[in-house]
C-alpha positions in Angstrom: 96.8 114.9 90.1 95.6 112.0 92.1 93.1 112.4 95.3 95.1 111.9 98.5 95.1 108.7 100.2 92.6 108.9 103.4 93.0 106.3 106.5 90.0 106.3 108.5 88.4 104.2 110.6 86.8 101.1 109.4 82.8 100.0 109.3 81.2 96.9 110.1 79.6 97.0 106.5 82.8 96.9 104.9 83.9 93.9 106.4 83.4 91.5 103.3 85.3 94.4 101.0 88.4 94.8 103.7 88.4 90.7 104.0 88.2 90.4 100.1 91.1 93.0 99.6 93.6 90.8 102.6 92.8 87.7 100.4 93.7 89.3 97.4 96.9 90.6 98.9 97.4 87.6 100.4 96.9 85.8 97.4 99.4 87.6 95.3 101.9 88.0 97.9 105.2 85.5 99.1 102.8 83.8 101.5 101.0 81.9 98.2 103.6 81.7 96.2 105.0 79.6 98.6 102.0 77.7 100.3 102.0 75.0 97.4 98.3 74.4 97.8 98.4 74.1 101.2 95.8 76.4 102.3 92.4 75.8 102.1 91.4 79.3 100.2 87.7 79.4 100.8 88.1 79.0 104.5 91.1 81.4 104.4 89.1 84.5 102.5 86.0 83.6 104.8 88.3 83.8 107.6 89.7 87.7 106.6 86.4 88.6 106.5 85.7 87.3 109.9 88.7 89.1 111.1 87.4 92.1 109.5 83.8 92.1 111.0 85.4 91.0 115.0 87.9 93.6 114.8 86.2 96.5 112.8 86.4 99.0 115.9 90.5 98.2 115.9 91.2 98.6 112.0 91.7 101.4 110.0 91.1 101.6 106.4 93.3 103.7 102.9 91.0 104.9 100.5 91.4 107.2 98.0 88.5 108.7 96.2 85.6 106.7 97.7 88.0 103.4 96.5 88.7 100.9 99.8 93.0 100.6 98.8 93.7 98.5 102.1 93.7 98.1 105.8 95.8 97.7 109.0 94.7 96.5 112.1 95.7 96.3 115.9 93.8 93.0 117.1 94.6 93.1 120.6 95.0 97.0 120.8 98.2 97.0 122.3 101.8 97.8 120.4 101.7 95.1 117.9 100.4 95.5 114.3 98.7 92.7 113.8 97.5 93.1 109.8 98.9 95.4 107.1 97.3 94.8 103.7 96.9 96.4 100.7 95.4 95.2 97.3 97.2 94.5 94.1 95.1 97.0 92.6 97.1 99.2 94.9 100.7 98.3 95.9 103.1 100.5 95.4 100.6 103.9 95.8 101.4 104.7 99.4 98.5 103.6 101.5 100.5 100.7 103.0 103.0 103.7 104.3 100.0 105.7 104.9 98.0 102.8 107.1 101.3 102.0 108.9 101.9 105.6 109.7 98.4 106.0 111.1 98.7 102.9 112.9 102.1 104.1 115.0 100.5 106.9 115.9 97.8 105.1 117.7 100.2 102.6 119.2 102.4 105.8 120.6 98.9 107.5 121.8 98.1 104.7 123.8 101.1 105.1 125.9 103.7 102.4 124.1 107.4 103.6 123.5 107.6 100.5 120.3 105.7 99.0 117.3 106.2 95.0 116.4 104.7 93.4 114.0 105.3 89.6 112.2 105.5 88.9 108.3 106.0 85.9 106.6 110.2 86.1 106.0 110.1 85.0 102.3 108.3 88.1 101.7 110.8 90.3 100.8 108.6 93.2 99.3 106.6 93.4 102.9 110.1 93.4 105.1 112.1 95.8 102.7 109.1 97.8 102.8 109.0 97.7 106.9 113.3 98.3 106.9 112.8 101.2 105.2 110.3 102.5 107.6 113.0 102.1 110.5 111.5 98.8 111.3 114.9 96.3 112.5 114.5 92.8 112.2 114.4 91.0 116.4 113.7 87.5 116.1 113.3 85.1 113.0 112.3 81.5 113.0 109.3 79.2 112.5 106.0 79.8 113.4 102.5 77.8 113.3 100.2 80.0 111.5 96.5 79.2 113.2 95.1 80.1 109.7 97.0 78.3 107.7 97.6 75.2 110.2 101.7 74.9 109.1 104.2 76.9 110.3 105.7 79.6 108.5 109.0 81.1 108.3 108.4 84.6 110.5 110.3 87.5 110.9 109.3 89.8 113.8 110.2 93.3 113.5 110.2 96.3 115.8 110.8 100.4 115.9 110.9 102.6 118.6 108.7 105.4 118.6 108.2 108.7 119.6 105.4 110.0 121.5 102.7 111.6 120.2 101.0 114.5 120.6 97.3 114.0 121.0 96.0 115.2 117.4 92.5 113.9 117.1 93.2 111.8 114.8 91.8 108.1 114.3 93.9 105.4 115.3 93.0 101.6 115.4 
Protein backbone atom coordinates (compact mmCIF):
# COMPACT_ATOMS: atom_id res chain seq x y z
CA UNK A 1 0.00 0.00 0.00
CA UNK A 2 1.26 3.36 -0.85
CA UNK A 3 2.05 6.15 1.97
CA UNK A 4 -0.60 8.78 1.93
CA UNK A 5 -0.20 11.97 0.11
CA UNK A 6 0.74 14.83 2.76
CA UNK A 7 0.07 18.73 1.82
CA UNK A 8 1.87 20.91 4.11
CA UNK A 9 3.23 23.98 4.04
CA UNK A 10 6.09 24.88 1.91
CA UNK A 11 10.01 25.99 2.92
CA UNK A 12 12.09 28.55 1.69
CA UNK A 13 14.77 25.77 1.05
CA UNK A 14 12.71 23.96 -1.20
CA UNK A 15 12.23 26.62 -3.49
CA UNK A 16 14.62 25.35 -6.35
CA UNK A 17 12.85 21.66 -5.96
CA UNK A 18 9.04 23.20 -6.02
CA UNK A 19 10.31 25.61 -9.13
CA UNK A 20 12.00 22.52 -10.84
CA UNK A 21 8.84 20.33 -10.43
CA UNK A 22 6.28 23.59 -12.10
CA UNK A 23 8.84 23.59 -14.98
CA UNK A 24 8.67 20.11 -15.37
CA UNK A 25 4.85 20.15 -15.30
CA UNK A 26 4.93 22.95 -17.34
CA UNK A 27 7.09 21.41 -19.72
CA UNK A 28 5.14 18.35 -20.31
CA UNK A 29 1.84 19.95 -20.17
CA UNK A 30 -0.66 21.76 -23.22
CA UNK A 31 1.11 25.06 -22.43
CA UNK A 32 4.58 23.53 -24.40
CA UNK A 33 3.13 21.57 -26.62
CA UNK A 34 1.81 24.51 -27.92
CA UNK A 35 4.39 27.40 -27.26
CA UNK A 36 6.36 26.38 -30.59
CA UNK A 37 9.55 27.60 -29.02
CA UNK A 38 8.43 30.60 -27.98
CA UNK A 39 9.39 30.66 -24.51
CA UNK A 40 12.65 31.38 -23.40
CA UNK A 41 13.02 28.02 -20.96
CA UNK A 42 15.96 29.05 -18.88
CA UNK A 43 14.33 32.29 -17.82
CA UNK A 44 11.01 30.52 -17.50
CA UNK A 45 12.36 27.61 -14.89
CA UNK A 46 14.45 30.42 -13.17
CA UNK A 47 11.36 32.33 -12.93
CA UNK A 48 9.24 29.20 -10.97
CA UNK A 49 11.81 29.16 -8.76
CA UNK A 50 11.53 32.78 -8.02
CA UNK A 51 7.96 32.39 -7.57
CA UNK A 52 8.58 29.65 -5.29
CA UNK A 53 11.13 31.48 -2.95
CA UNK A 54 8.67 35.10 -2.94
CA UNK A 55 5.69 33.19 -2.28
CA UNK A 56 6.90 30.27 -0.01
CA UNK A 57 4.77 31.47 3.16
CA UNK A 58 1.53 31.27 0.55
CA UNK A 59 2.19 27.65 -1.07
CA UNK A 60 1.51 24.44 0.06
CA UNK A 61 3.36 21.46 -1.03
CA UNK A 62 2.04 17.10 -1.86
CA UNK A 63 4.58 14.77 -0.73
CA UNK A 64 4.31 11.48 -0.22
CA UNK A 65 7.03 9.58 1.69
CA UNK A 66 9.60 12.28 2.13
CA UNK A 67 9.12 12.73 -2.08
CA UNK A 68 8.09 16.71 -2.99
CA UNK A 69 4.86 15.37 -5.69
CA UNK A 70 3.79 19.16 -6.39
CA UNK A 71 2.56 22.46 -5.19
CA UNK A 72 -0.37 24.94 -5.22
CA UNK A 73 -0.16 28.43 -4.36
CA UNK A 74 -2.38 31.49 -3.41
CA UNK A 75 -0.08 34.57 -4.64
CA UNK A 76 -2.11 37.30 -3.45
CA UNK A 77 -3.78 35.35 -0.57
CA UNK A 78 -7.13 36.10 -1.47
CA UNK A 79 -9.82 33.48 -3.41
CA UNK A 80 -7.85 32.91 -6.44
CA UNK A 81 -5.56 29.89 -6.98
CA UNK A 82 -2.96 31.16 -8.55
CA UNK A 83 -0.60 27.82 -9.26
CA UNK A 84 -1.51 24.19 -9.22
CA UNK A 85 1.34 21.86 -10.31
CA UNK A 86 2.22 18.55 -10.14
CA UNK A 87 5.25 16.58 -11.71
CA UNK A 88 5.09 14.02 -14.38
CA UNK A 89 6.65 11.81 -12.01
CA UNK A 90 3.33 12.18 -10.34
CA UNK A 91 0.17 12.96 -12.39
CA UNK A 92 -2.57 11.03 -12.04
CA UNK A 93 -1.68 9.93 -8.04
CA UNK A 94 -4.02 12.42 -6.36
CA UNK A 95 -1.89 15.18 -5.01
CA UNK A 96 -3.21 17.66 -7.59
CA UNK A 97 -6.81 16.77 -5.96
CA UNK A 98 -5.19 16.67 -2.68
CA UNK A 99 -3.30 20.33 -3.08
CA UNK A 100 -6.56 21.77 -4.57
CA UNK A 101 -8.52 20.50 -1.72
CA UNK A 102 -6.19 21.98 0.83
CA UNK A 103 -6.11 25.07 -1.00
CA UNK A 104 -10.21 25.59 -0.88
CA UNK A 105 -10.13 25.17 2.50
CA UNK A 106 -7.85 28.01 3.15
CA UNK A 107 -9.61 30.25 0.58
CA UNK A 108 -13.14 29.40 2.60
CA UNK A 109 -11.16 30.00 6.07
CA UNK A 110 -10.30 33.29 5.13
CA UNK A 111 -13.75 34.31 4.80
CA UNK A 112 -14.41 33.87 0.68
CA UNK A 113 -17.72 32.18 -0.35
CA UNK A 114 -15.73 31.18 -4.18
CA UNK A 115 -12.45 29.69 -5.61
CA UNK A 116 -11.21 31.05 -9.34
CA UNK A 117 -8.35 30.07 -10.83
CA UNK A 118 -6.93 30.48 -14.80
CA UNK A 119 -5.46 27.55 -17.04
CA UNK A 120 -4.26 27.71 -20.30
CA UNK A 121 -7.71 26.49 -22.38
CA UNK A 122 -5.87 23.97 -24.62
CA UNK A 123 -5.18 22.09 -21.62
CA UNK A 124 -7.71 19.79 -21.56
CA UNK A 125 -6.28 17.33 -18.80
CA UNK A 126 -5.95 20.53 -16.19
CA UNK A 127 -9.78 21.84 -17.08
CA UNK A 128 -11.38 18.23 -17.10
CA UNK A 129 -9.53 17.77 -14.03
CA UNK A 130 -10.99 21.27 -12.43
CA UNK A 131 -14.82 20.30 -14.03
CA UNK A 132 -14.80 17.35 -12.27
CA UNK A 133 -13.98 19.11 -9.05
CA UNK A 134 -17.24 21.28 -9.45
CA UNK A 135 -15.14 23.92 -11.04
CA UNK A 136 -17.62 25.79 -14.08
CA UNK A 137 -16.05 27.36 -16.74
CA UNK A 138 -16.87 31.93 -16.38
CA UNK A 139 -14.95 33.59 -18.88
CA UNK A 140 -12.61 32.31 -21.82
CA UNK A 141 -10.56 34.36 -24.09
CA UNK A 142 -6.99 35.69 -24.61
CA UNK A 143 -4.74 36.62 -22.24
CA UNK A 144 -0.93 38.08 -22.18
CA UNK A 145 0.96 35.78 -20.09
CA UNK A 146 3.78 38.15 -18.22
CA UNK A 147 5.99 35.02 -18.29
CA UNK A 148 5.70 34.03 -21.43
CA UNK A 149 5.29 37.59 -23.06
CA UNK A 150 2.24 36.25 -25.71
CA UNK A 151 -1.00 35.84 -24.85
CA UNK A 152 -2.53 32.65 -24.25
CA UNK A 153 -5.80 31.19 -24.75
CA UNK A 154 -7.34 31.22 -20.86
CA UNK A 155 -10.09 29.76 -19.32
CA UNK A 156 -11.11 31.09 -15.93
CA UNK A 157 -12.93 28.88 -13.71
CA UNK A 158 -14.85 29.22 -10.49
CA UNK A 159 -16.76 27.02 -7.50
CA UNK A 160 -18.66 28.09 -4.74
CA UNK A 161 -17.65 26.94 -1.60
CA UNK A 162 -18.74 26.09 1.64
CA UNK A 163 -17.47 27.43 4.85
CA UNK A 164 -15.26 25.91 6.83
CA UNK A 165 -14.91 24.91 10.05
CA UNK A 166 -11.64 26.09 11.64
CA UNK A 167 -9.62 22.67 11.71
CA UNK A 168 -6.09 23.68 12.26
CA UNK A 169 -5.10 22.77 9.35
CA UNK A 170 -2.37 24.49 6.98
CA UNK A 171 -3.64 26.43 4.23
CA UNK A 172 -1.67 28.65 1.75
Amino acid sequence: MASPIIVRPARIDEAEALGAIGFDAWCNSAFAEHDAGRADRAALRAEFIAFCRQCHARTLVAERAGVLLGWGARENDDFLISDLWVGAHAQGQGAGAALLDALEVGIAKAGFDHVELETYAGNTGAVRFYHRHGYQTIWRGLKHSPSLNYALDKVRLAKTLAAQPDTGLPTA
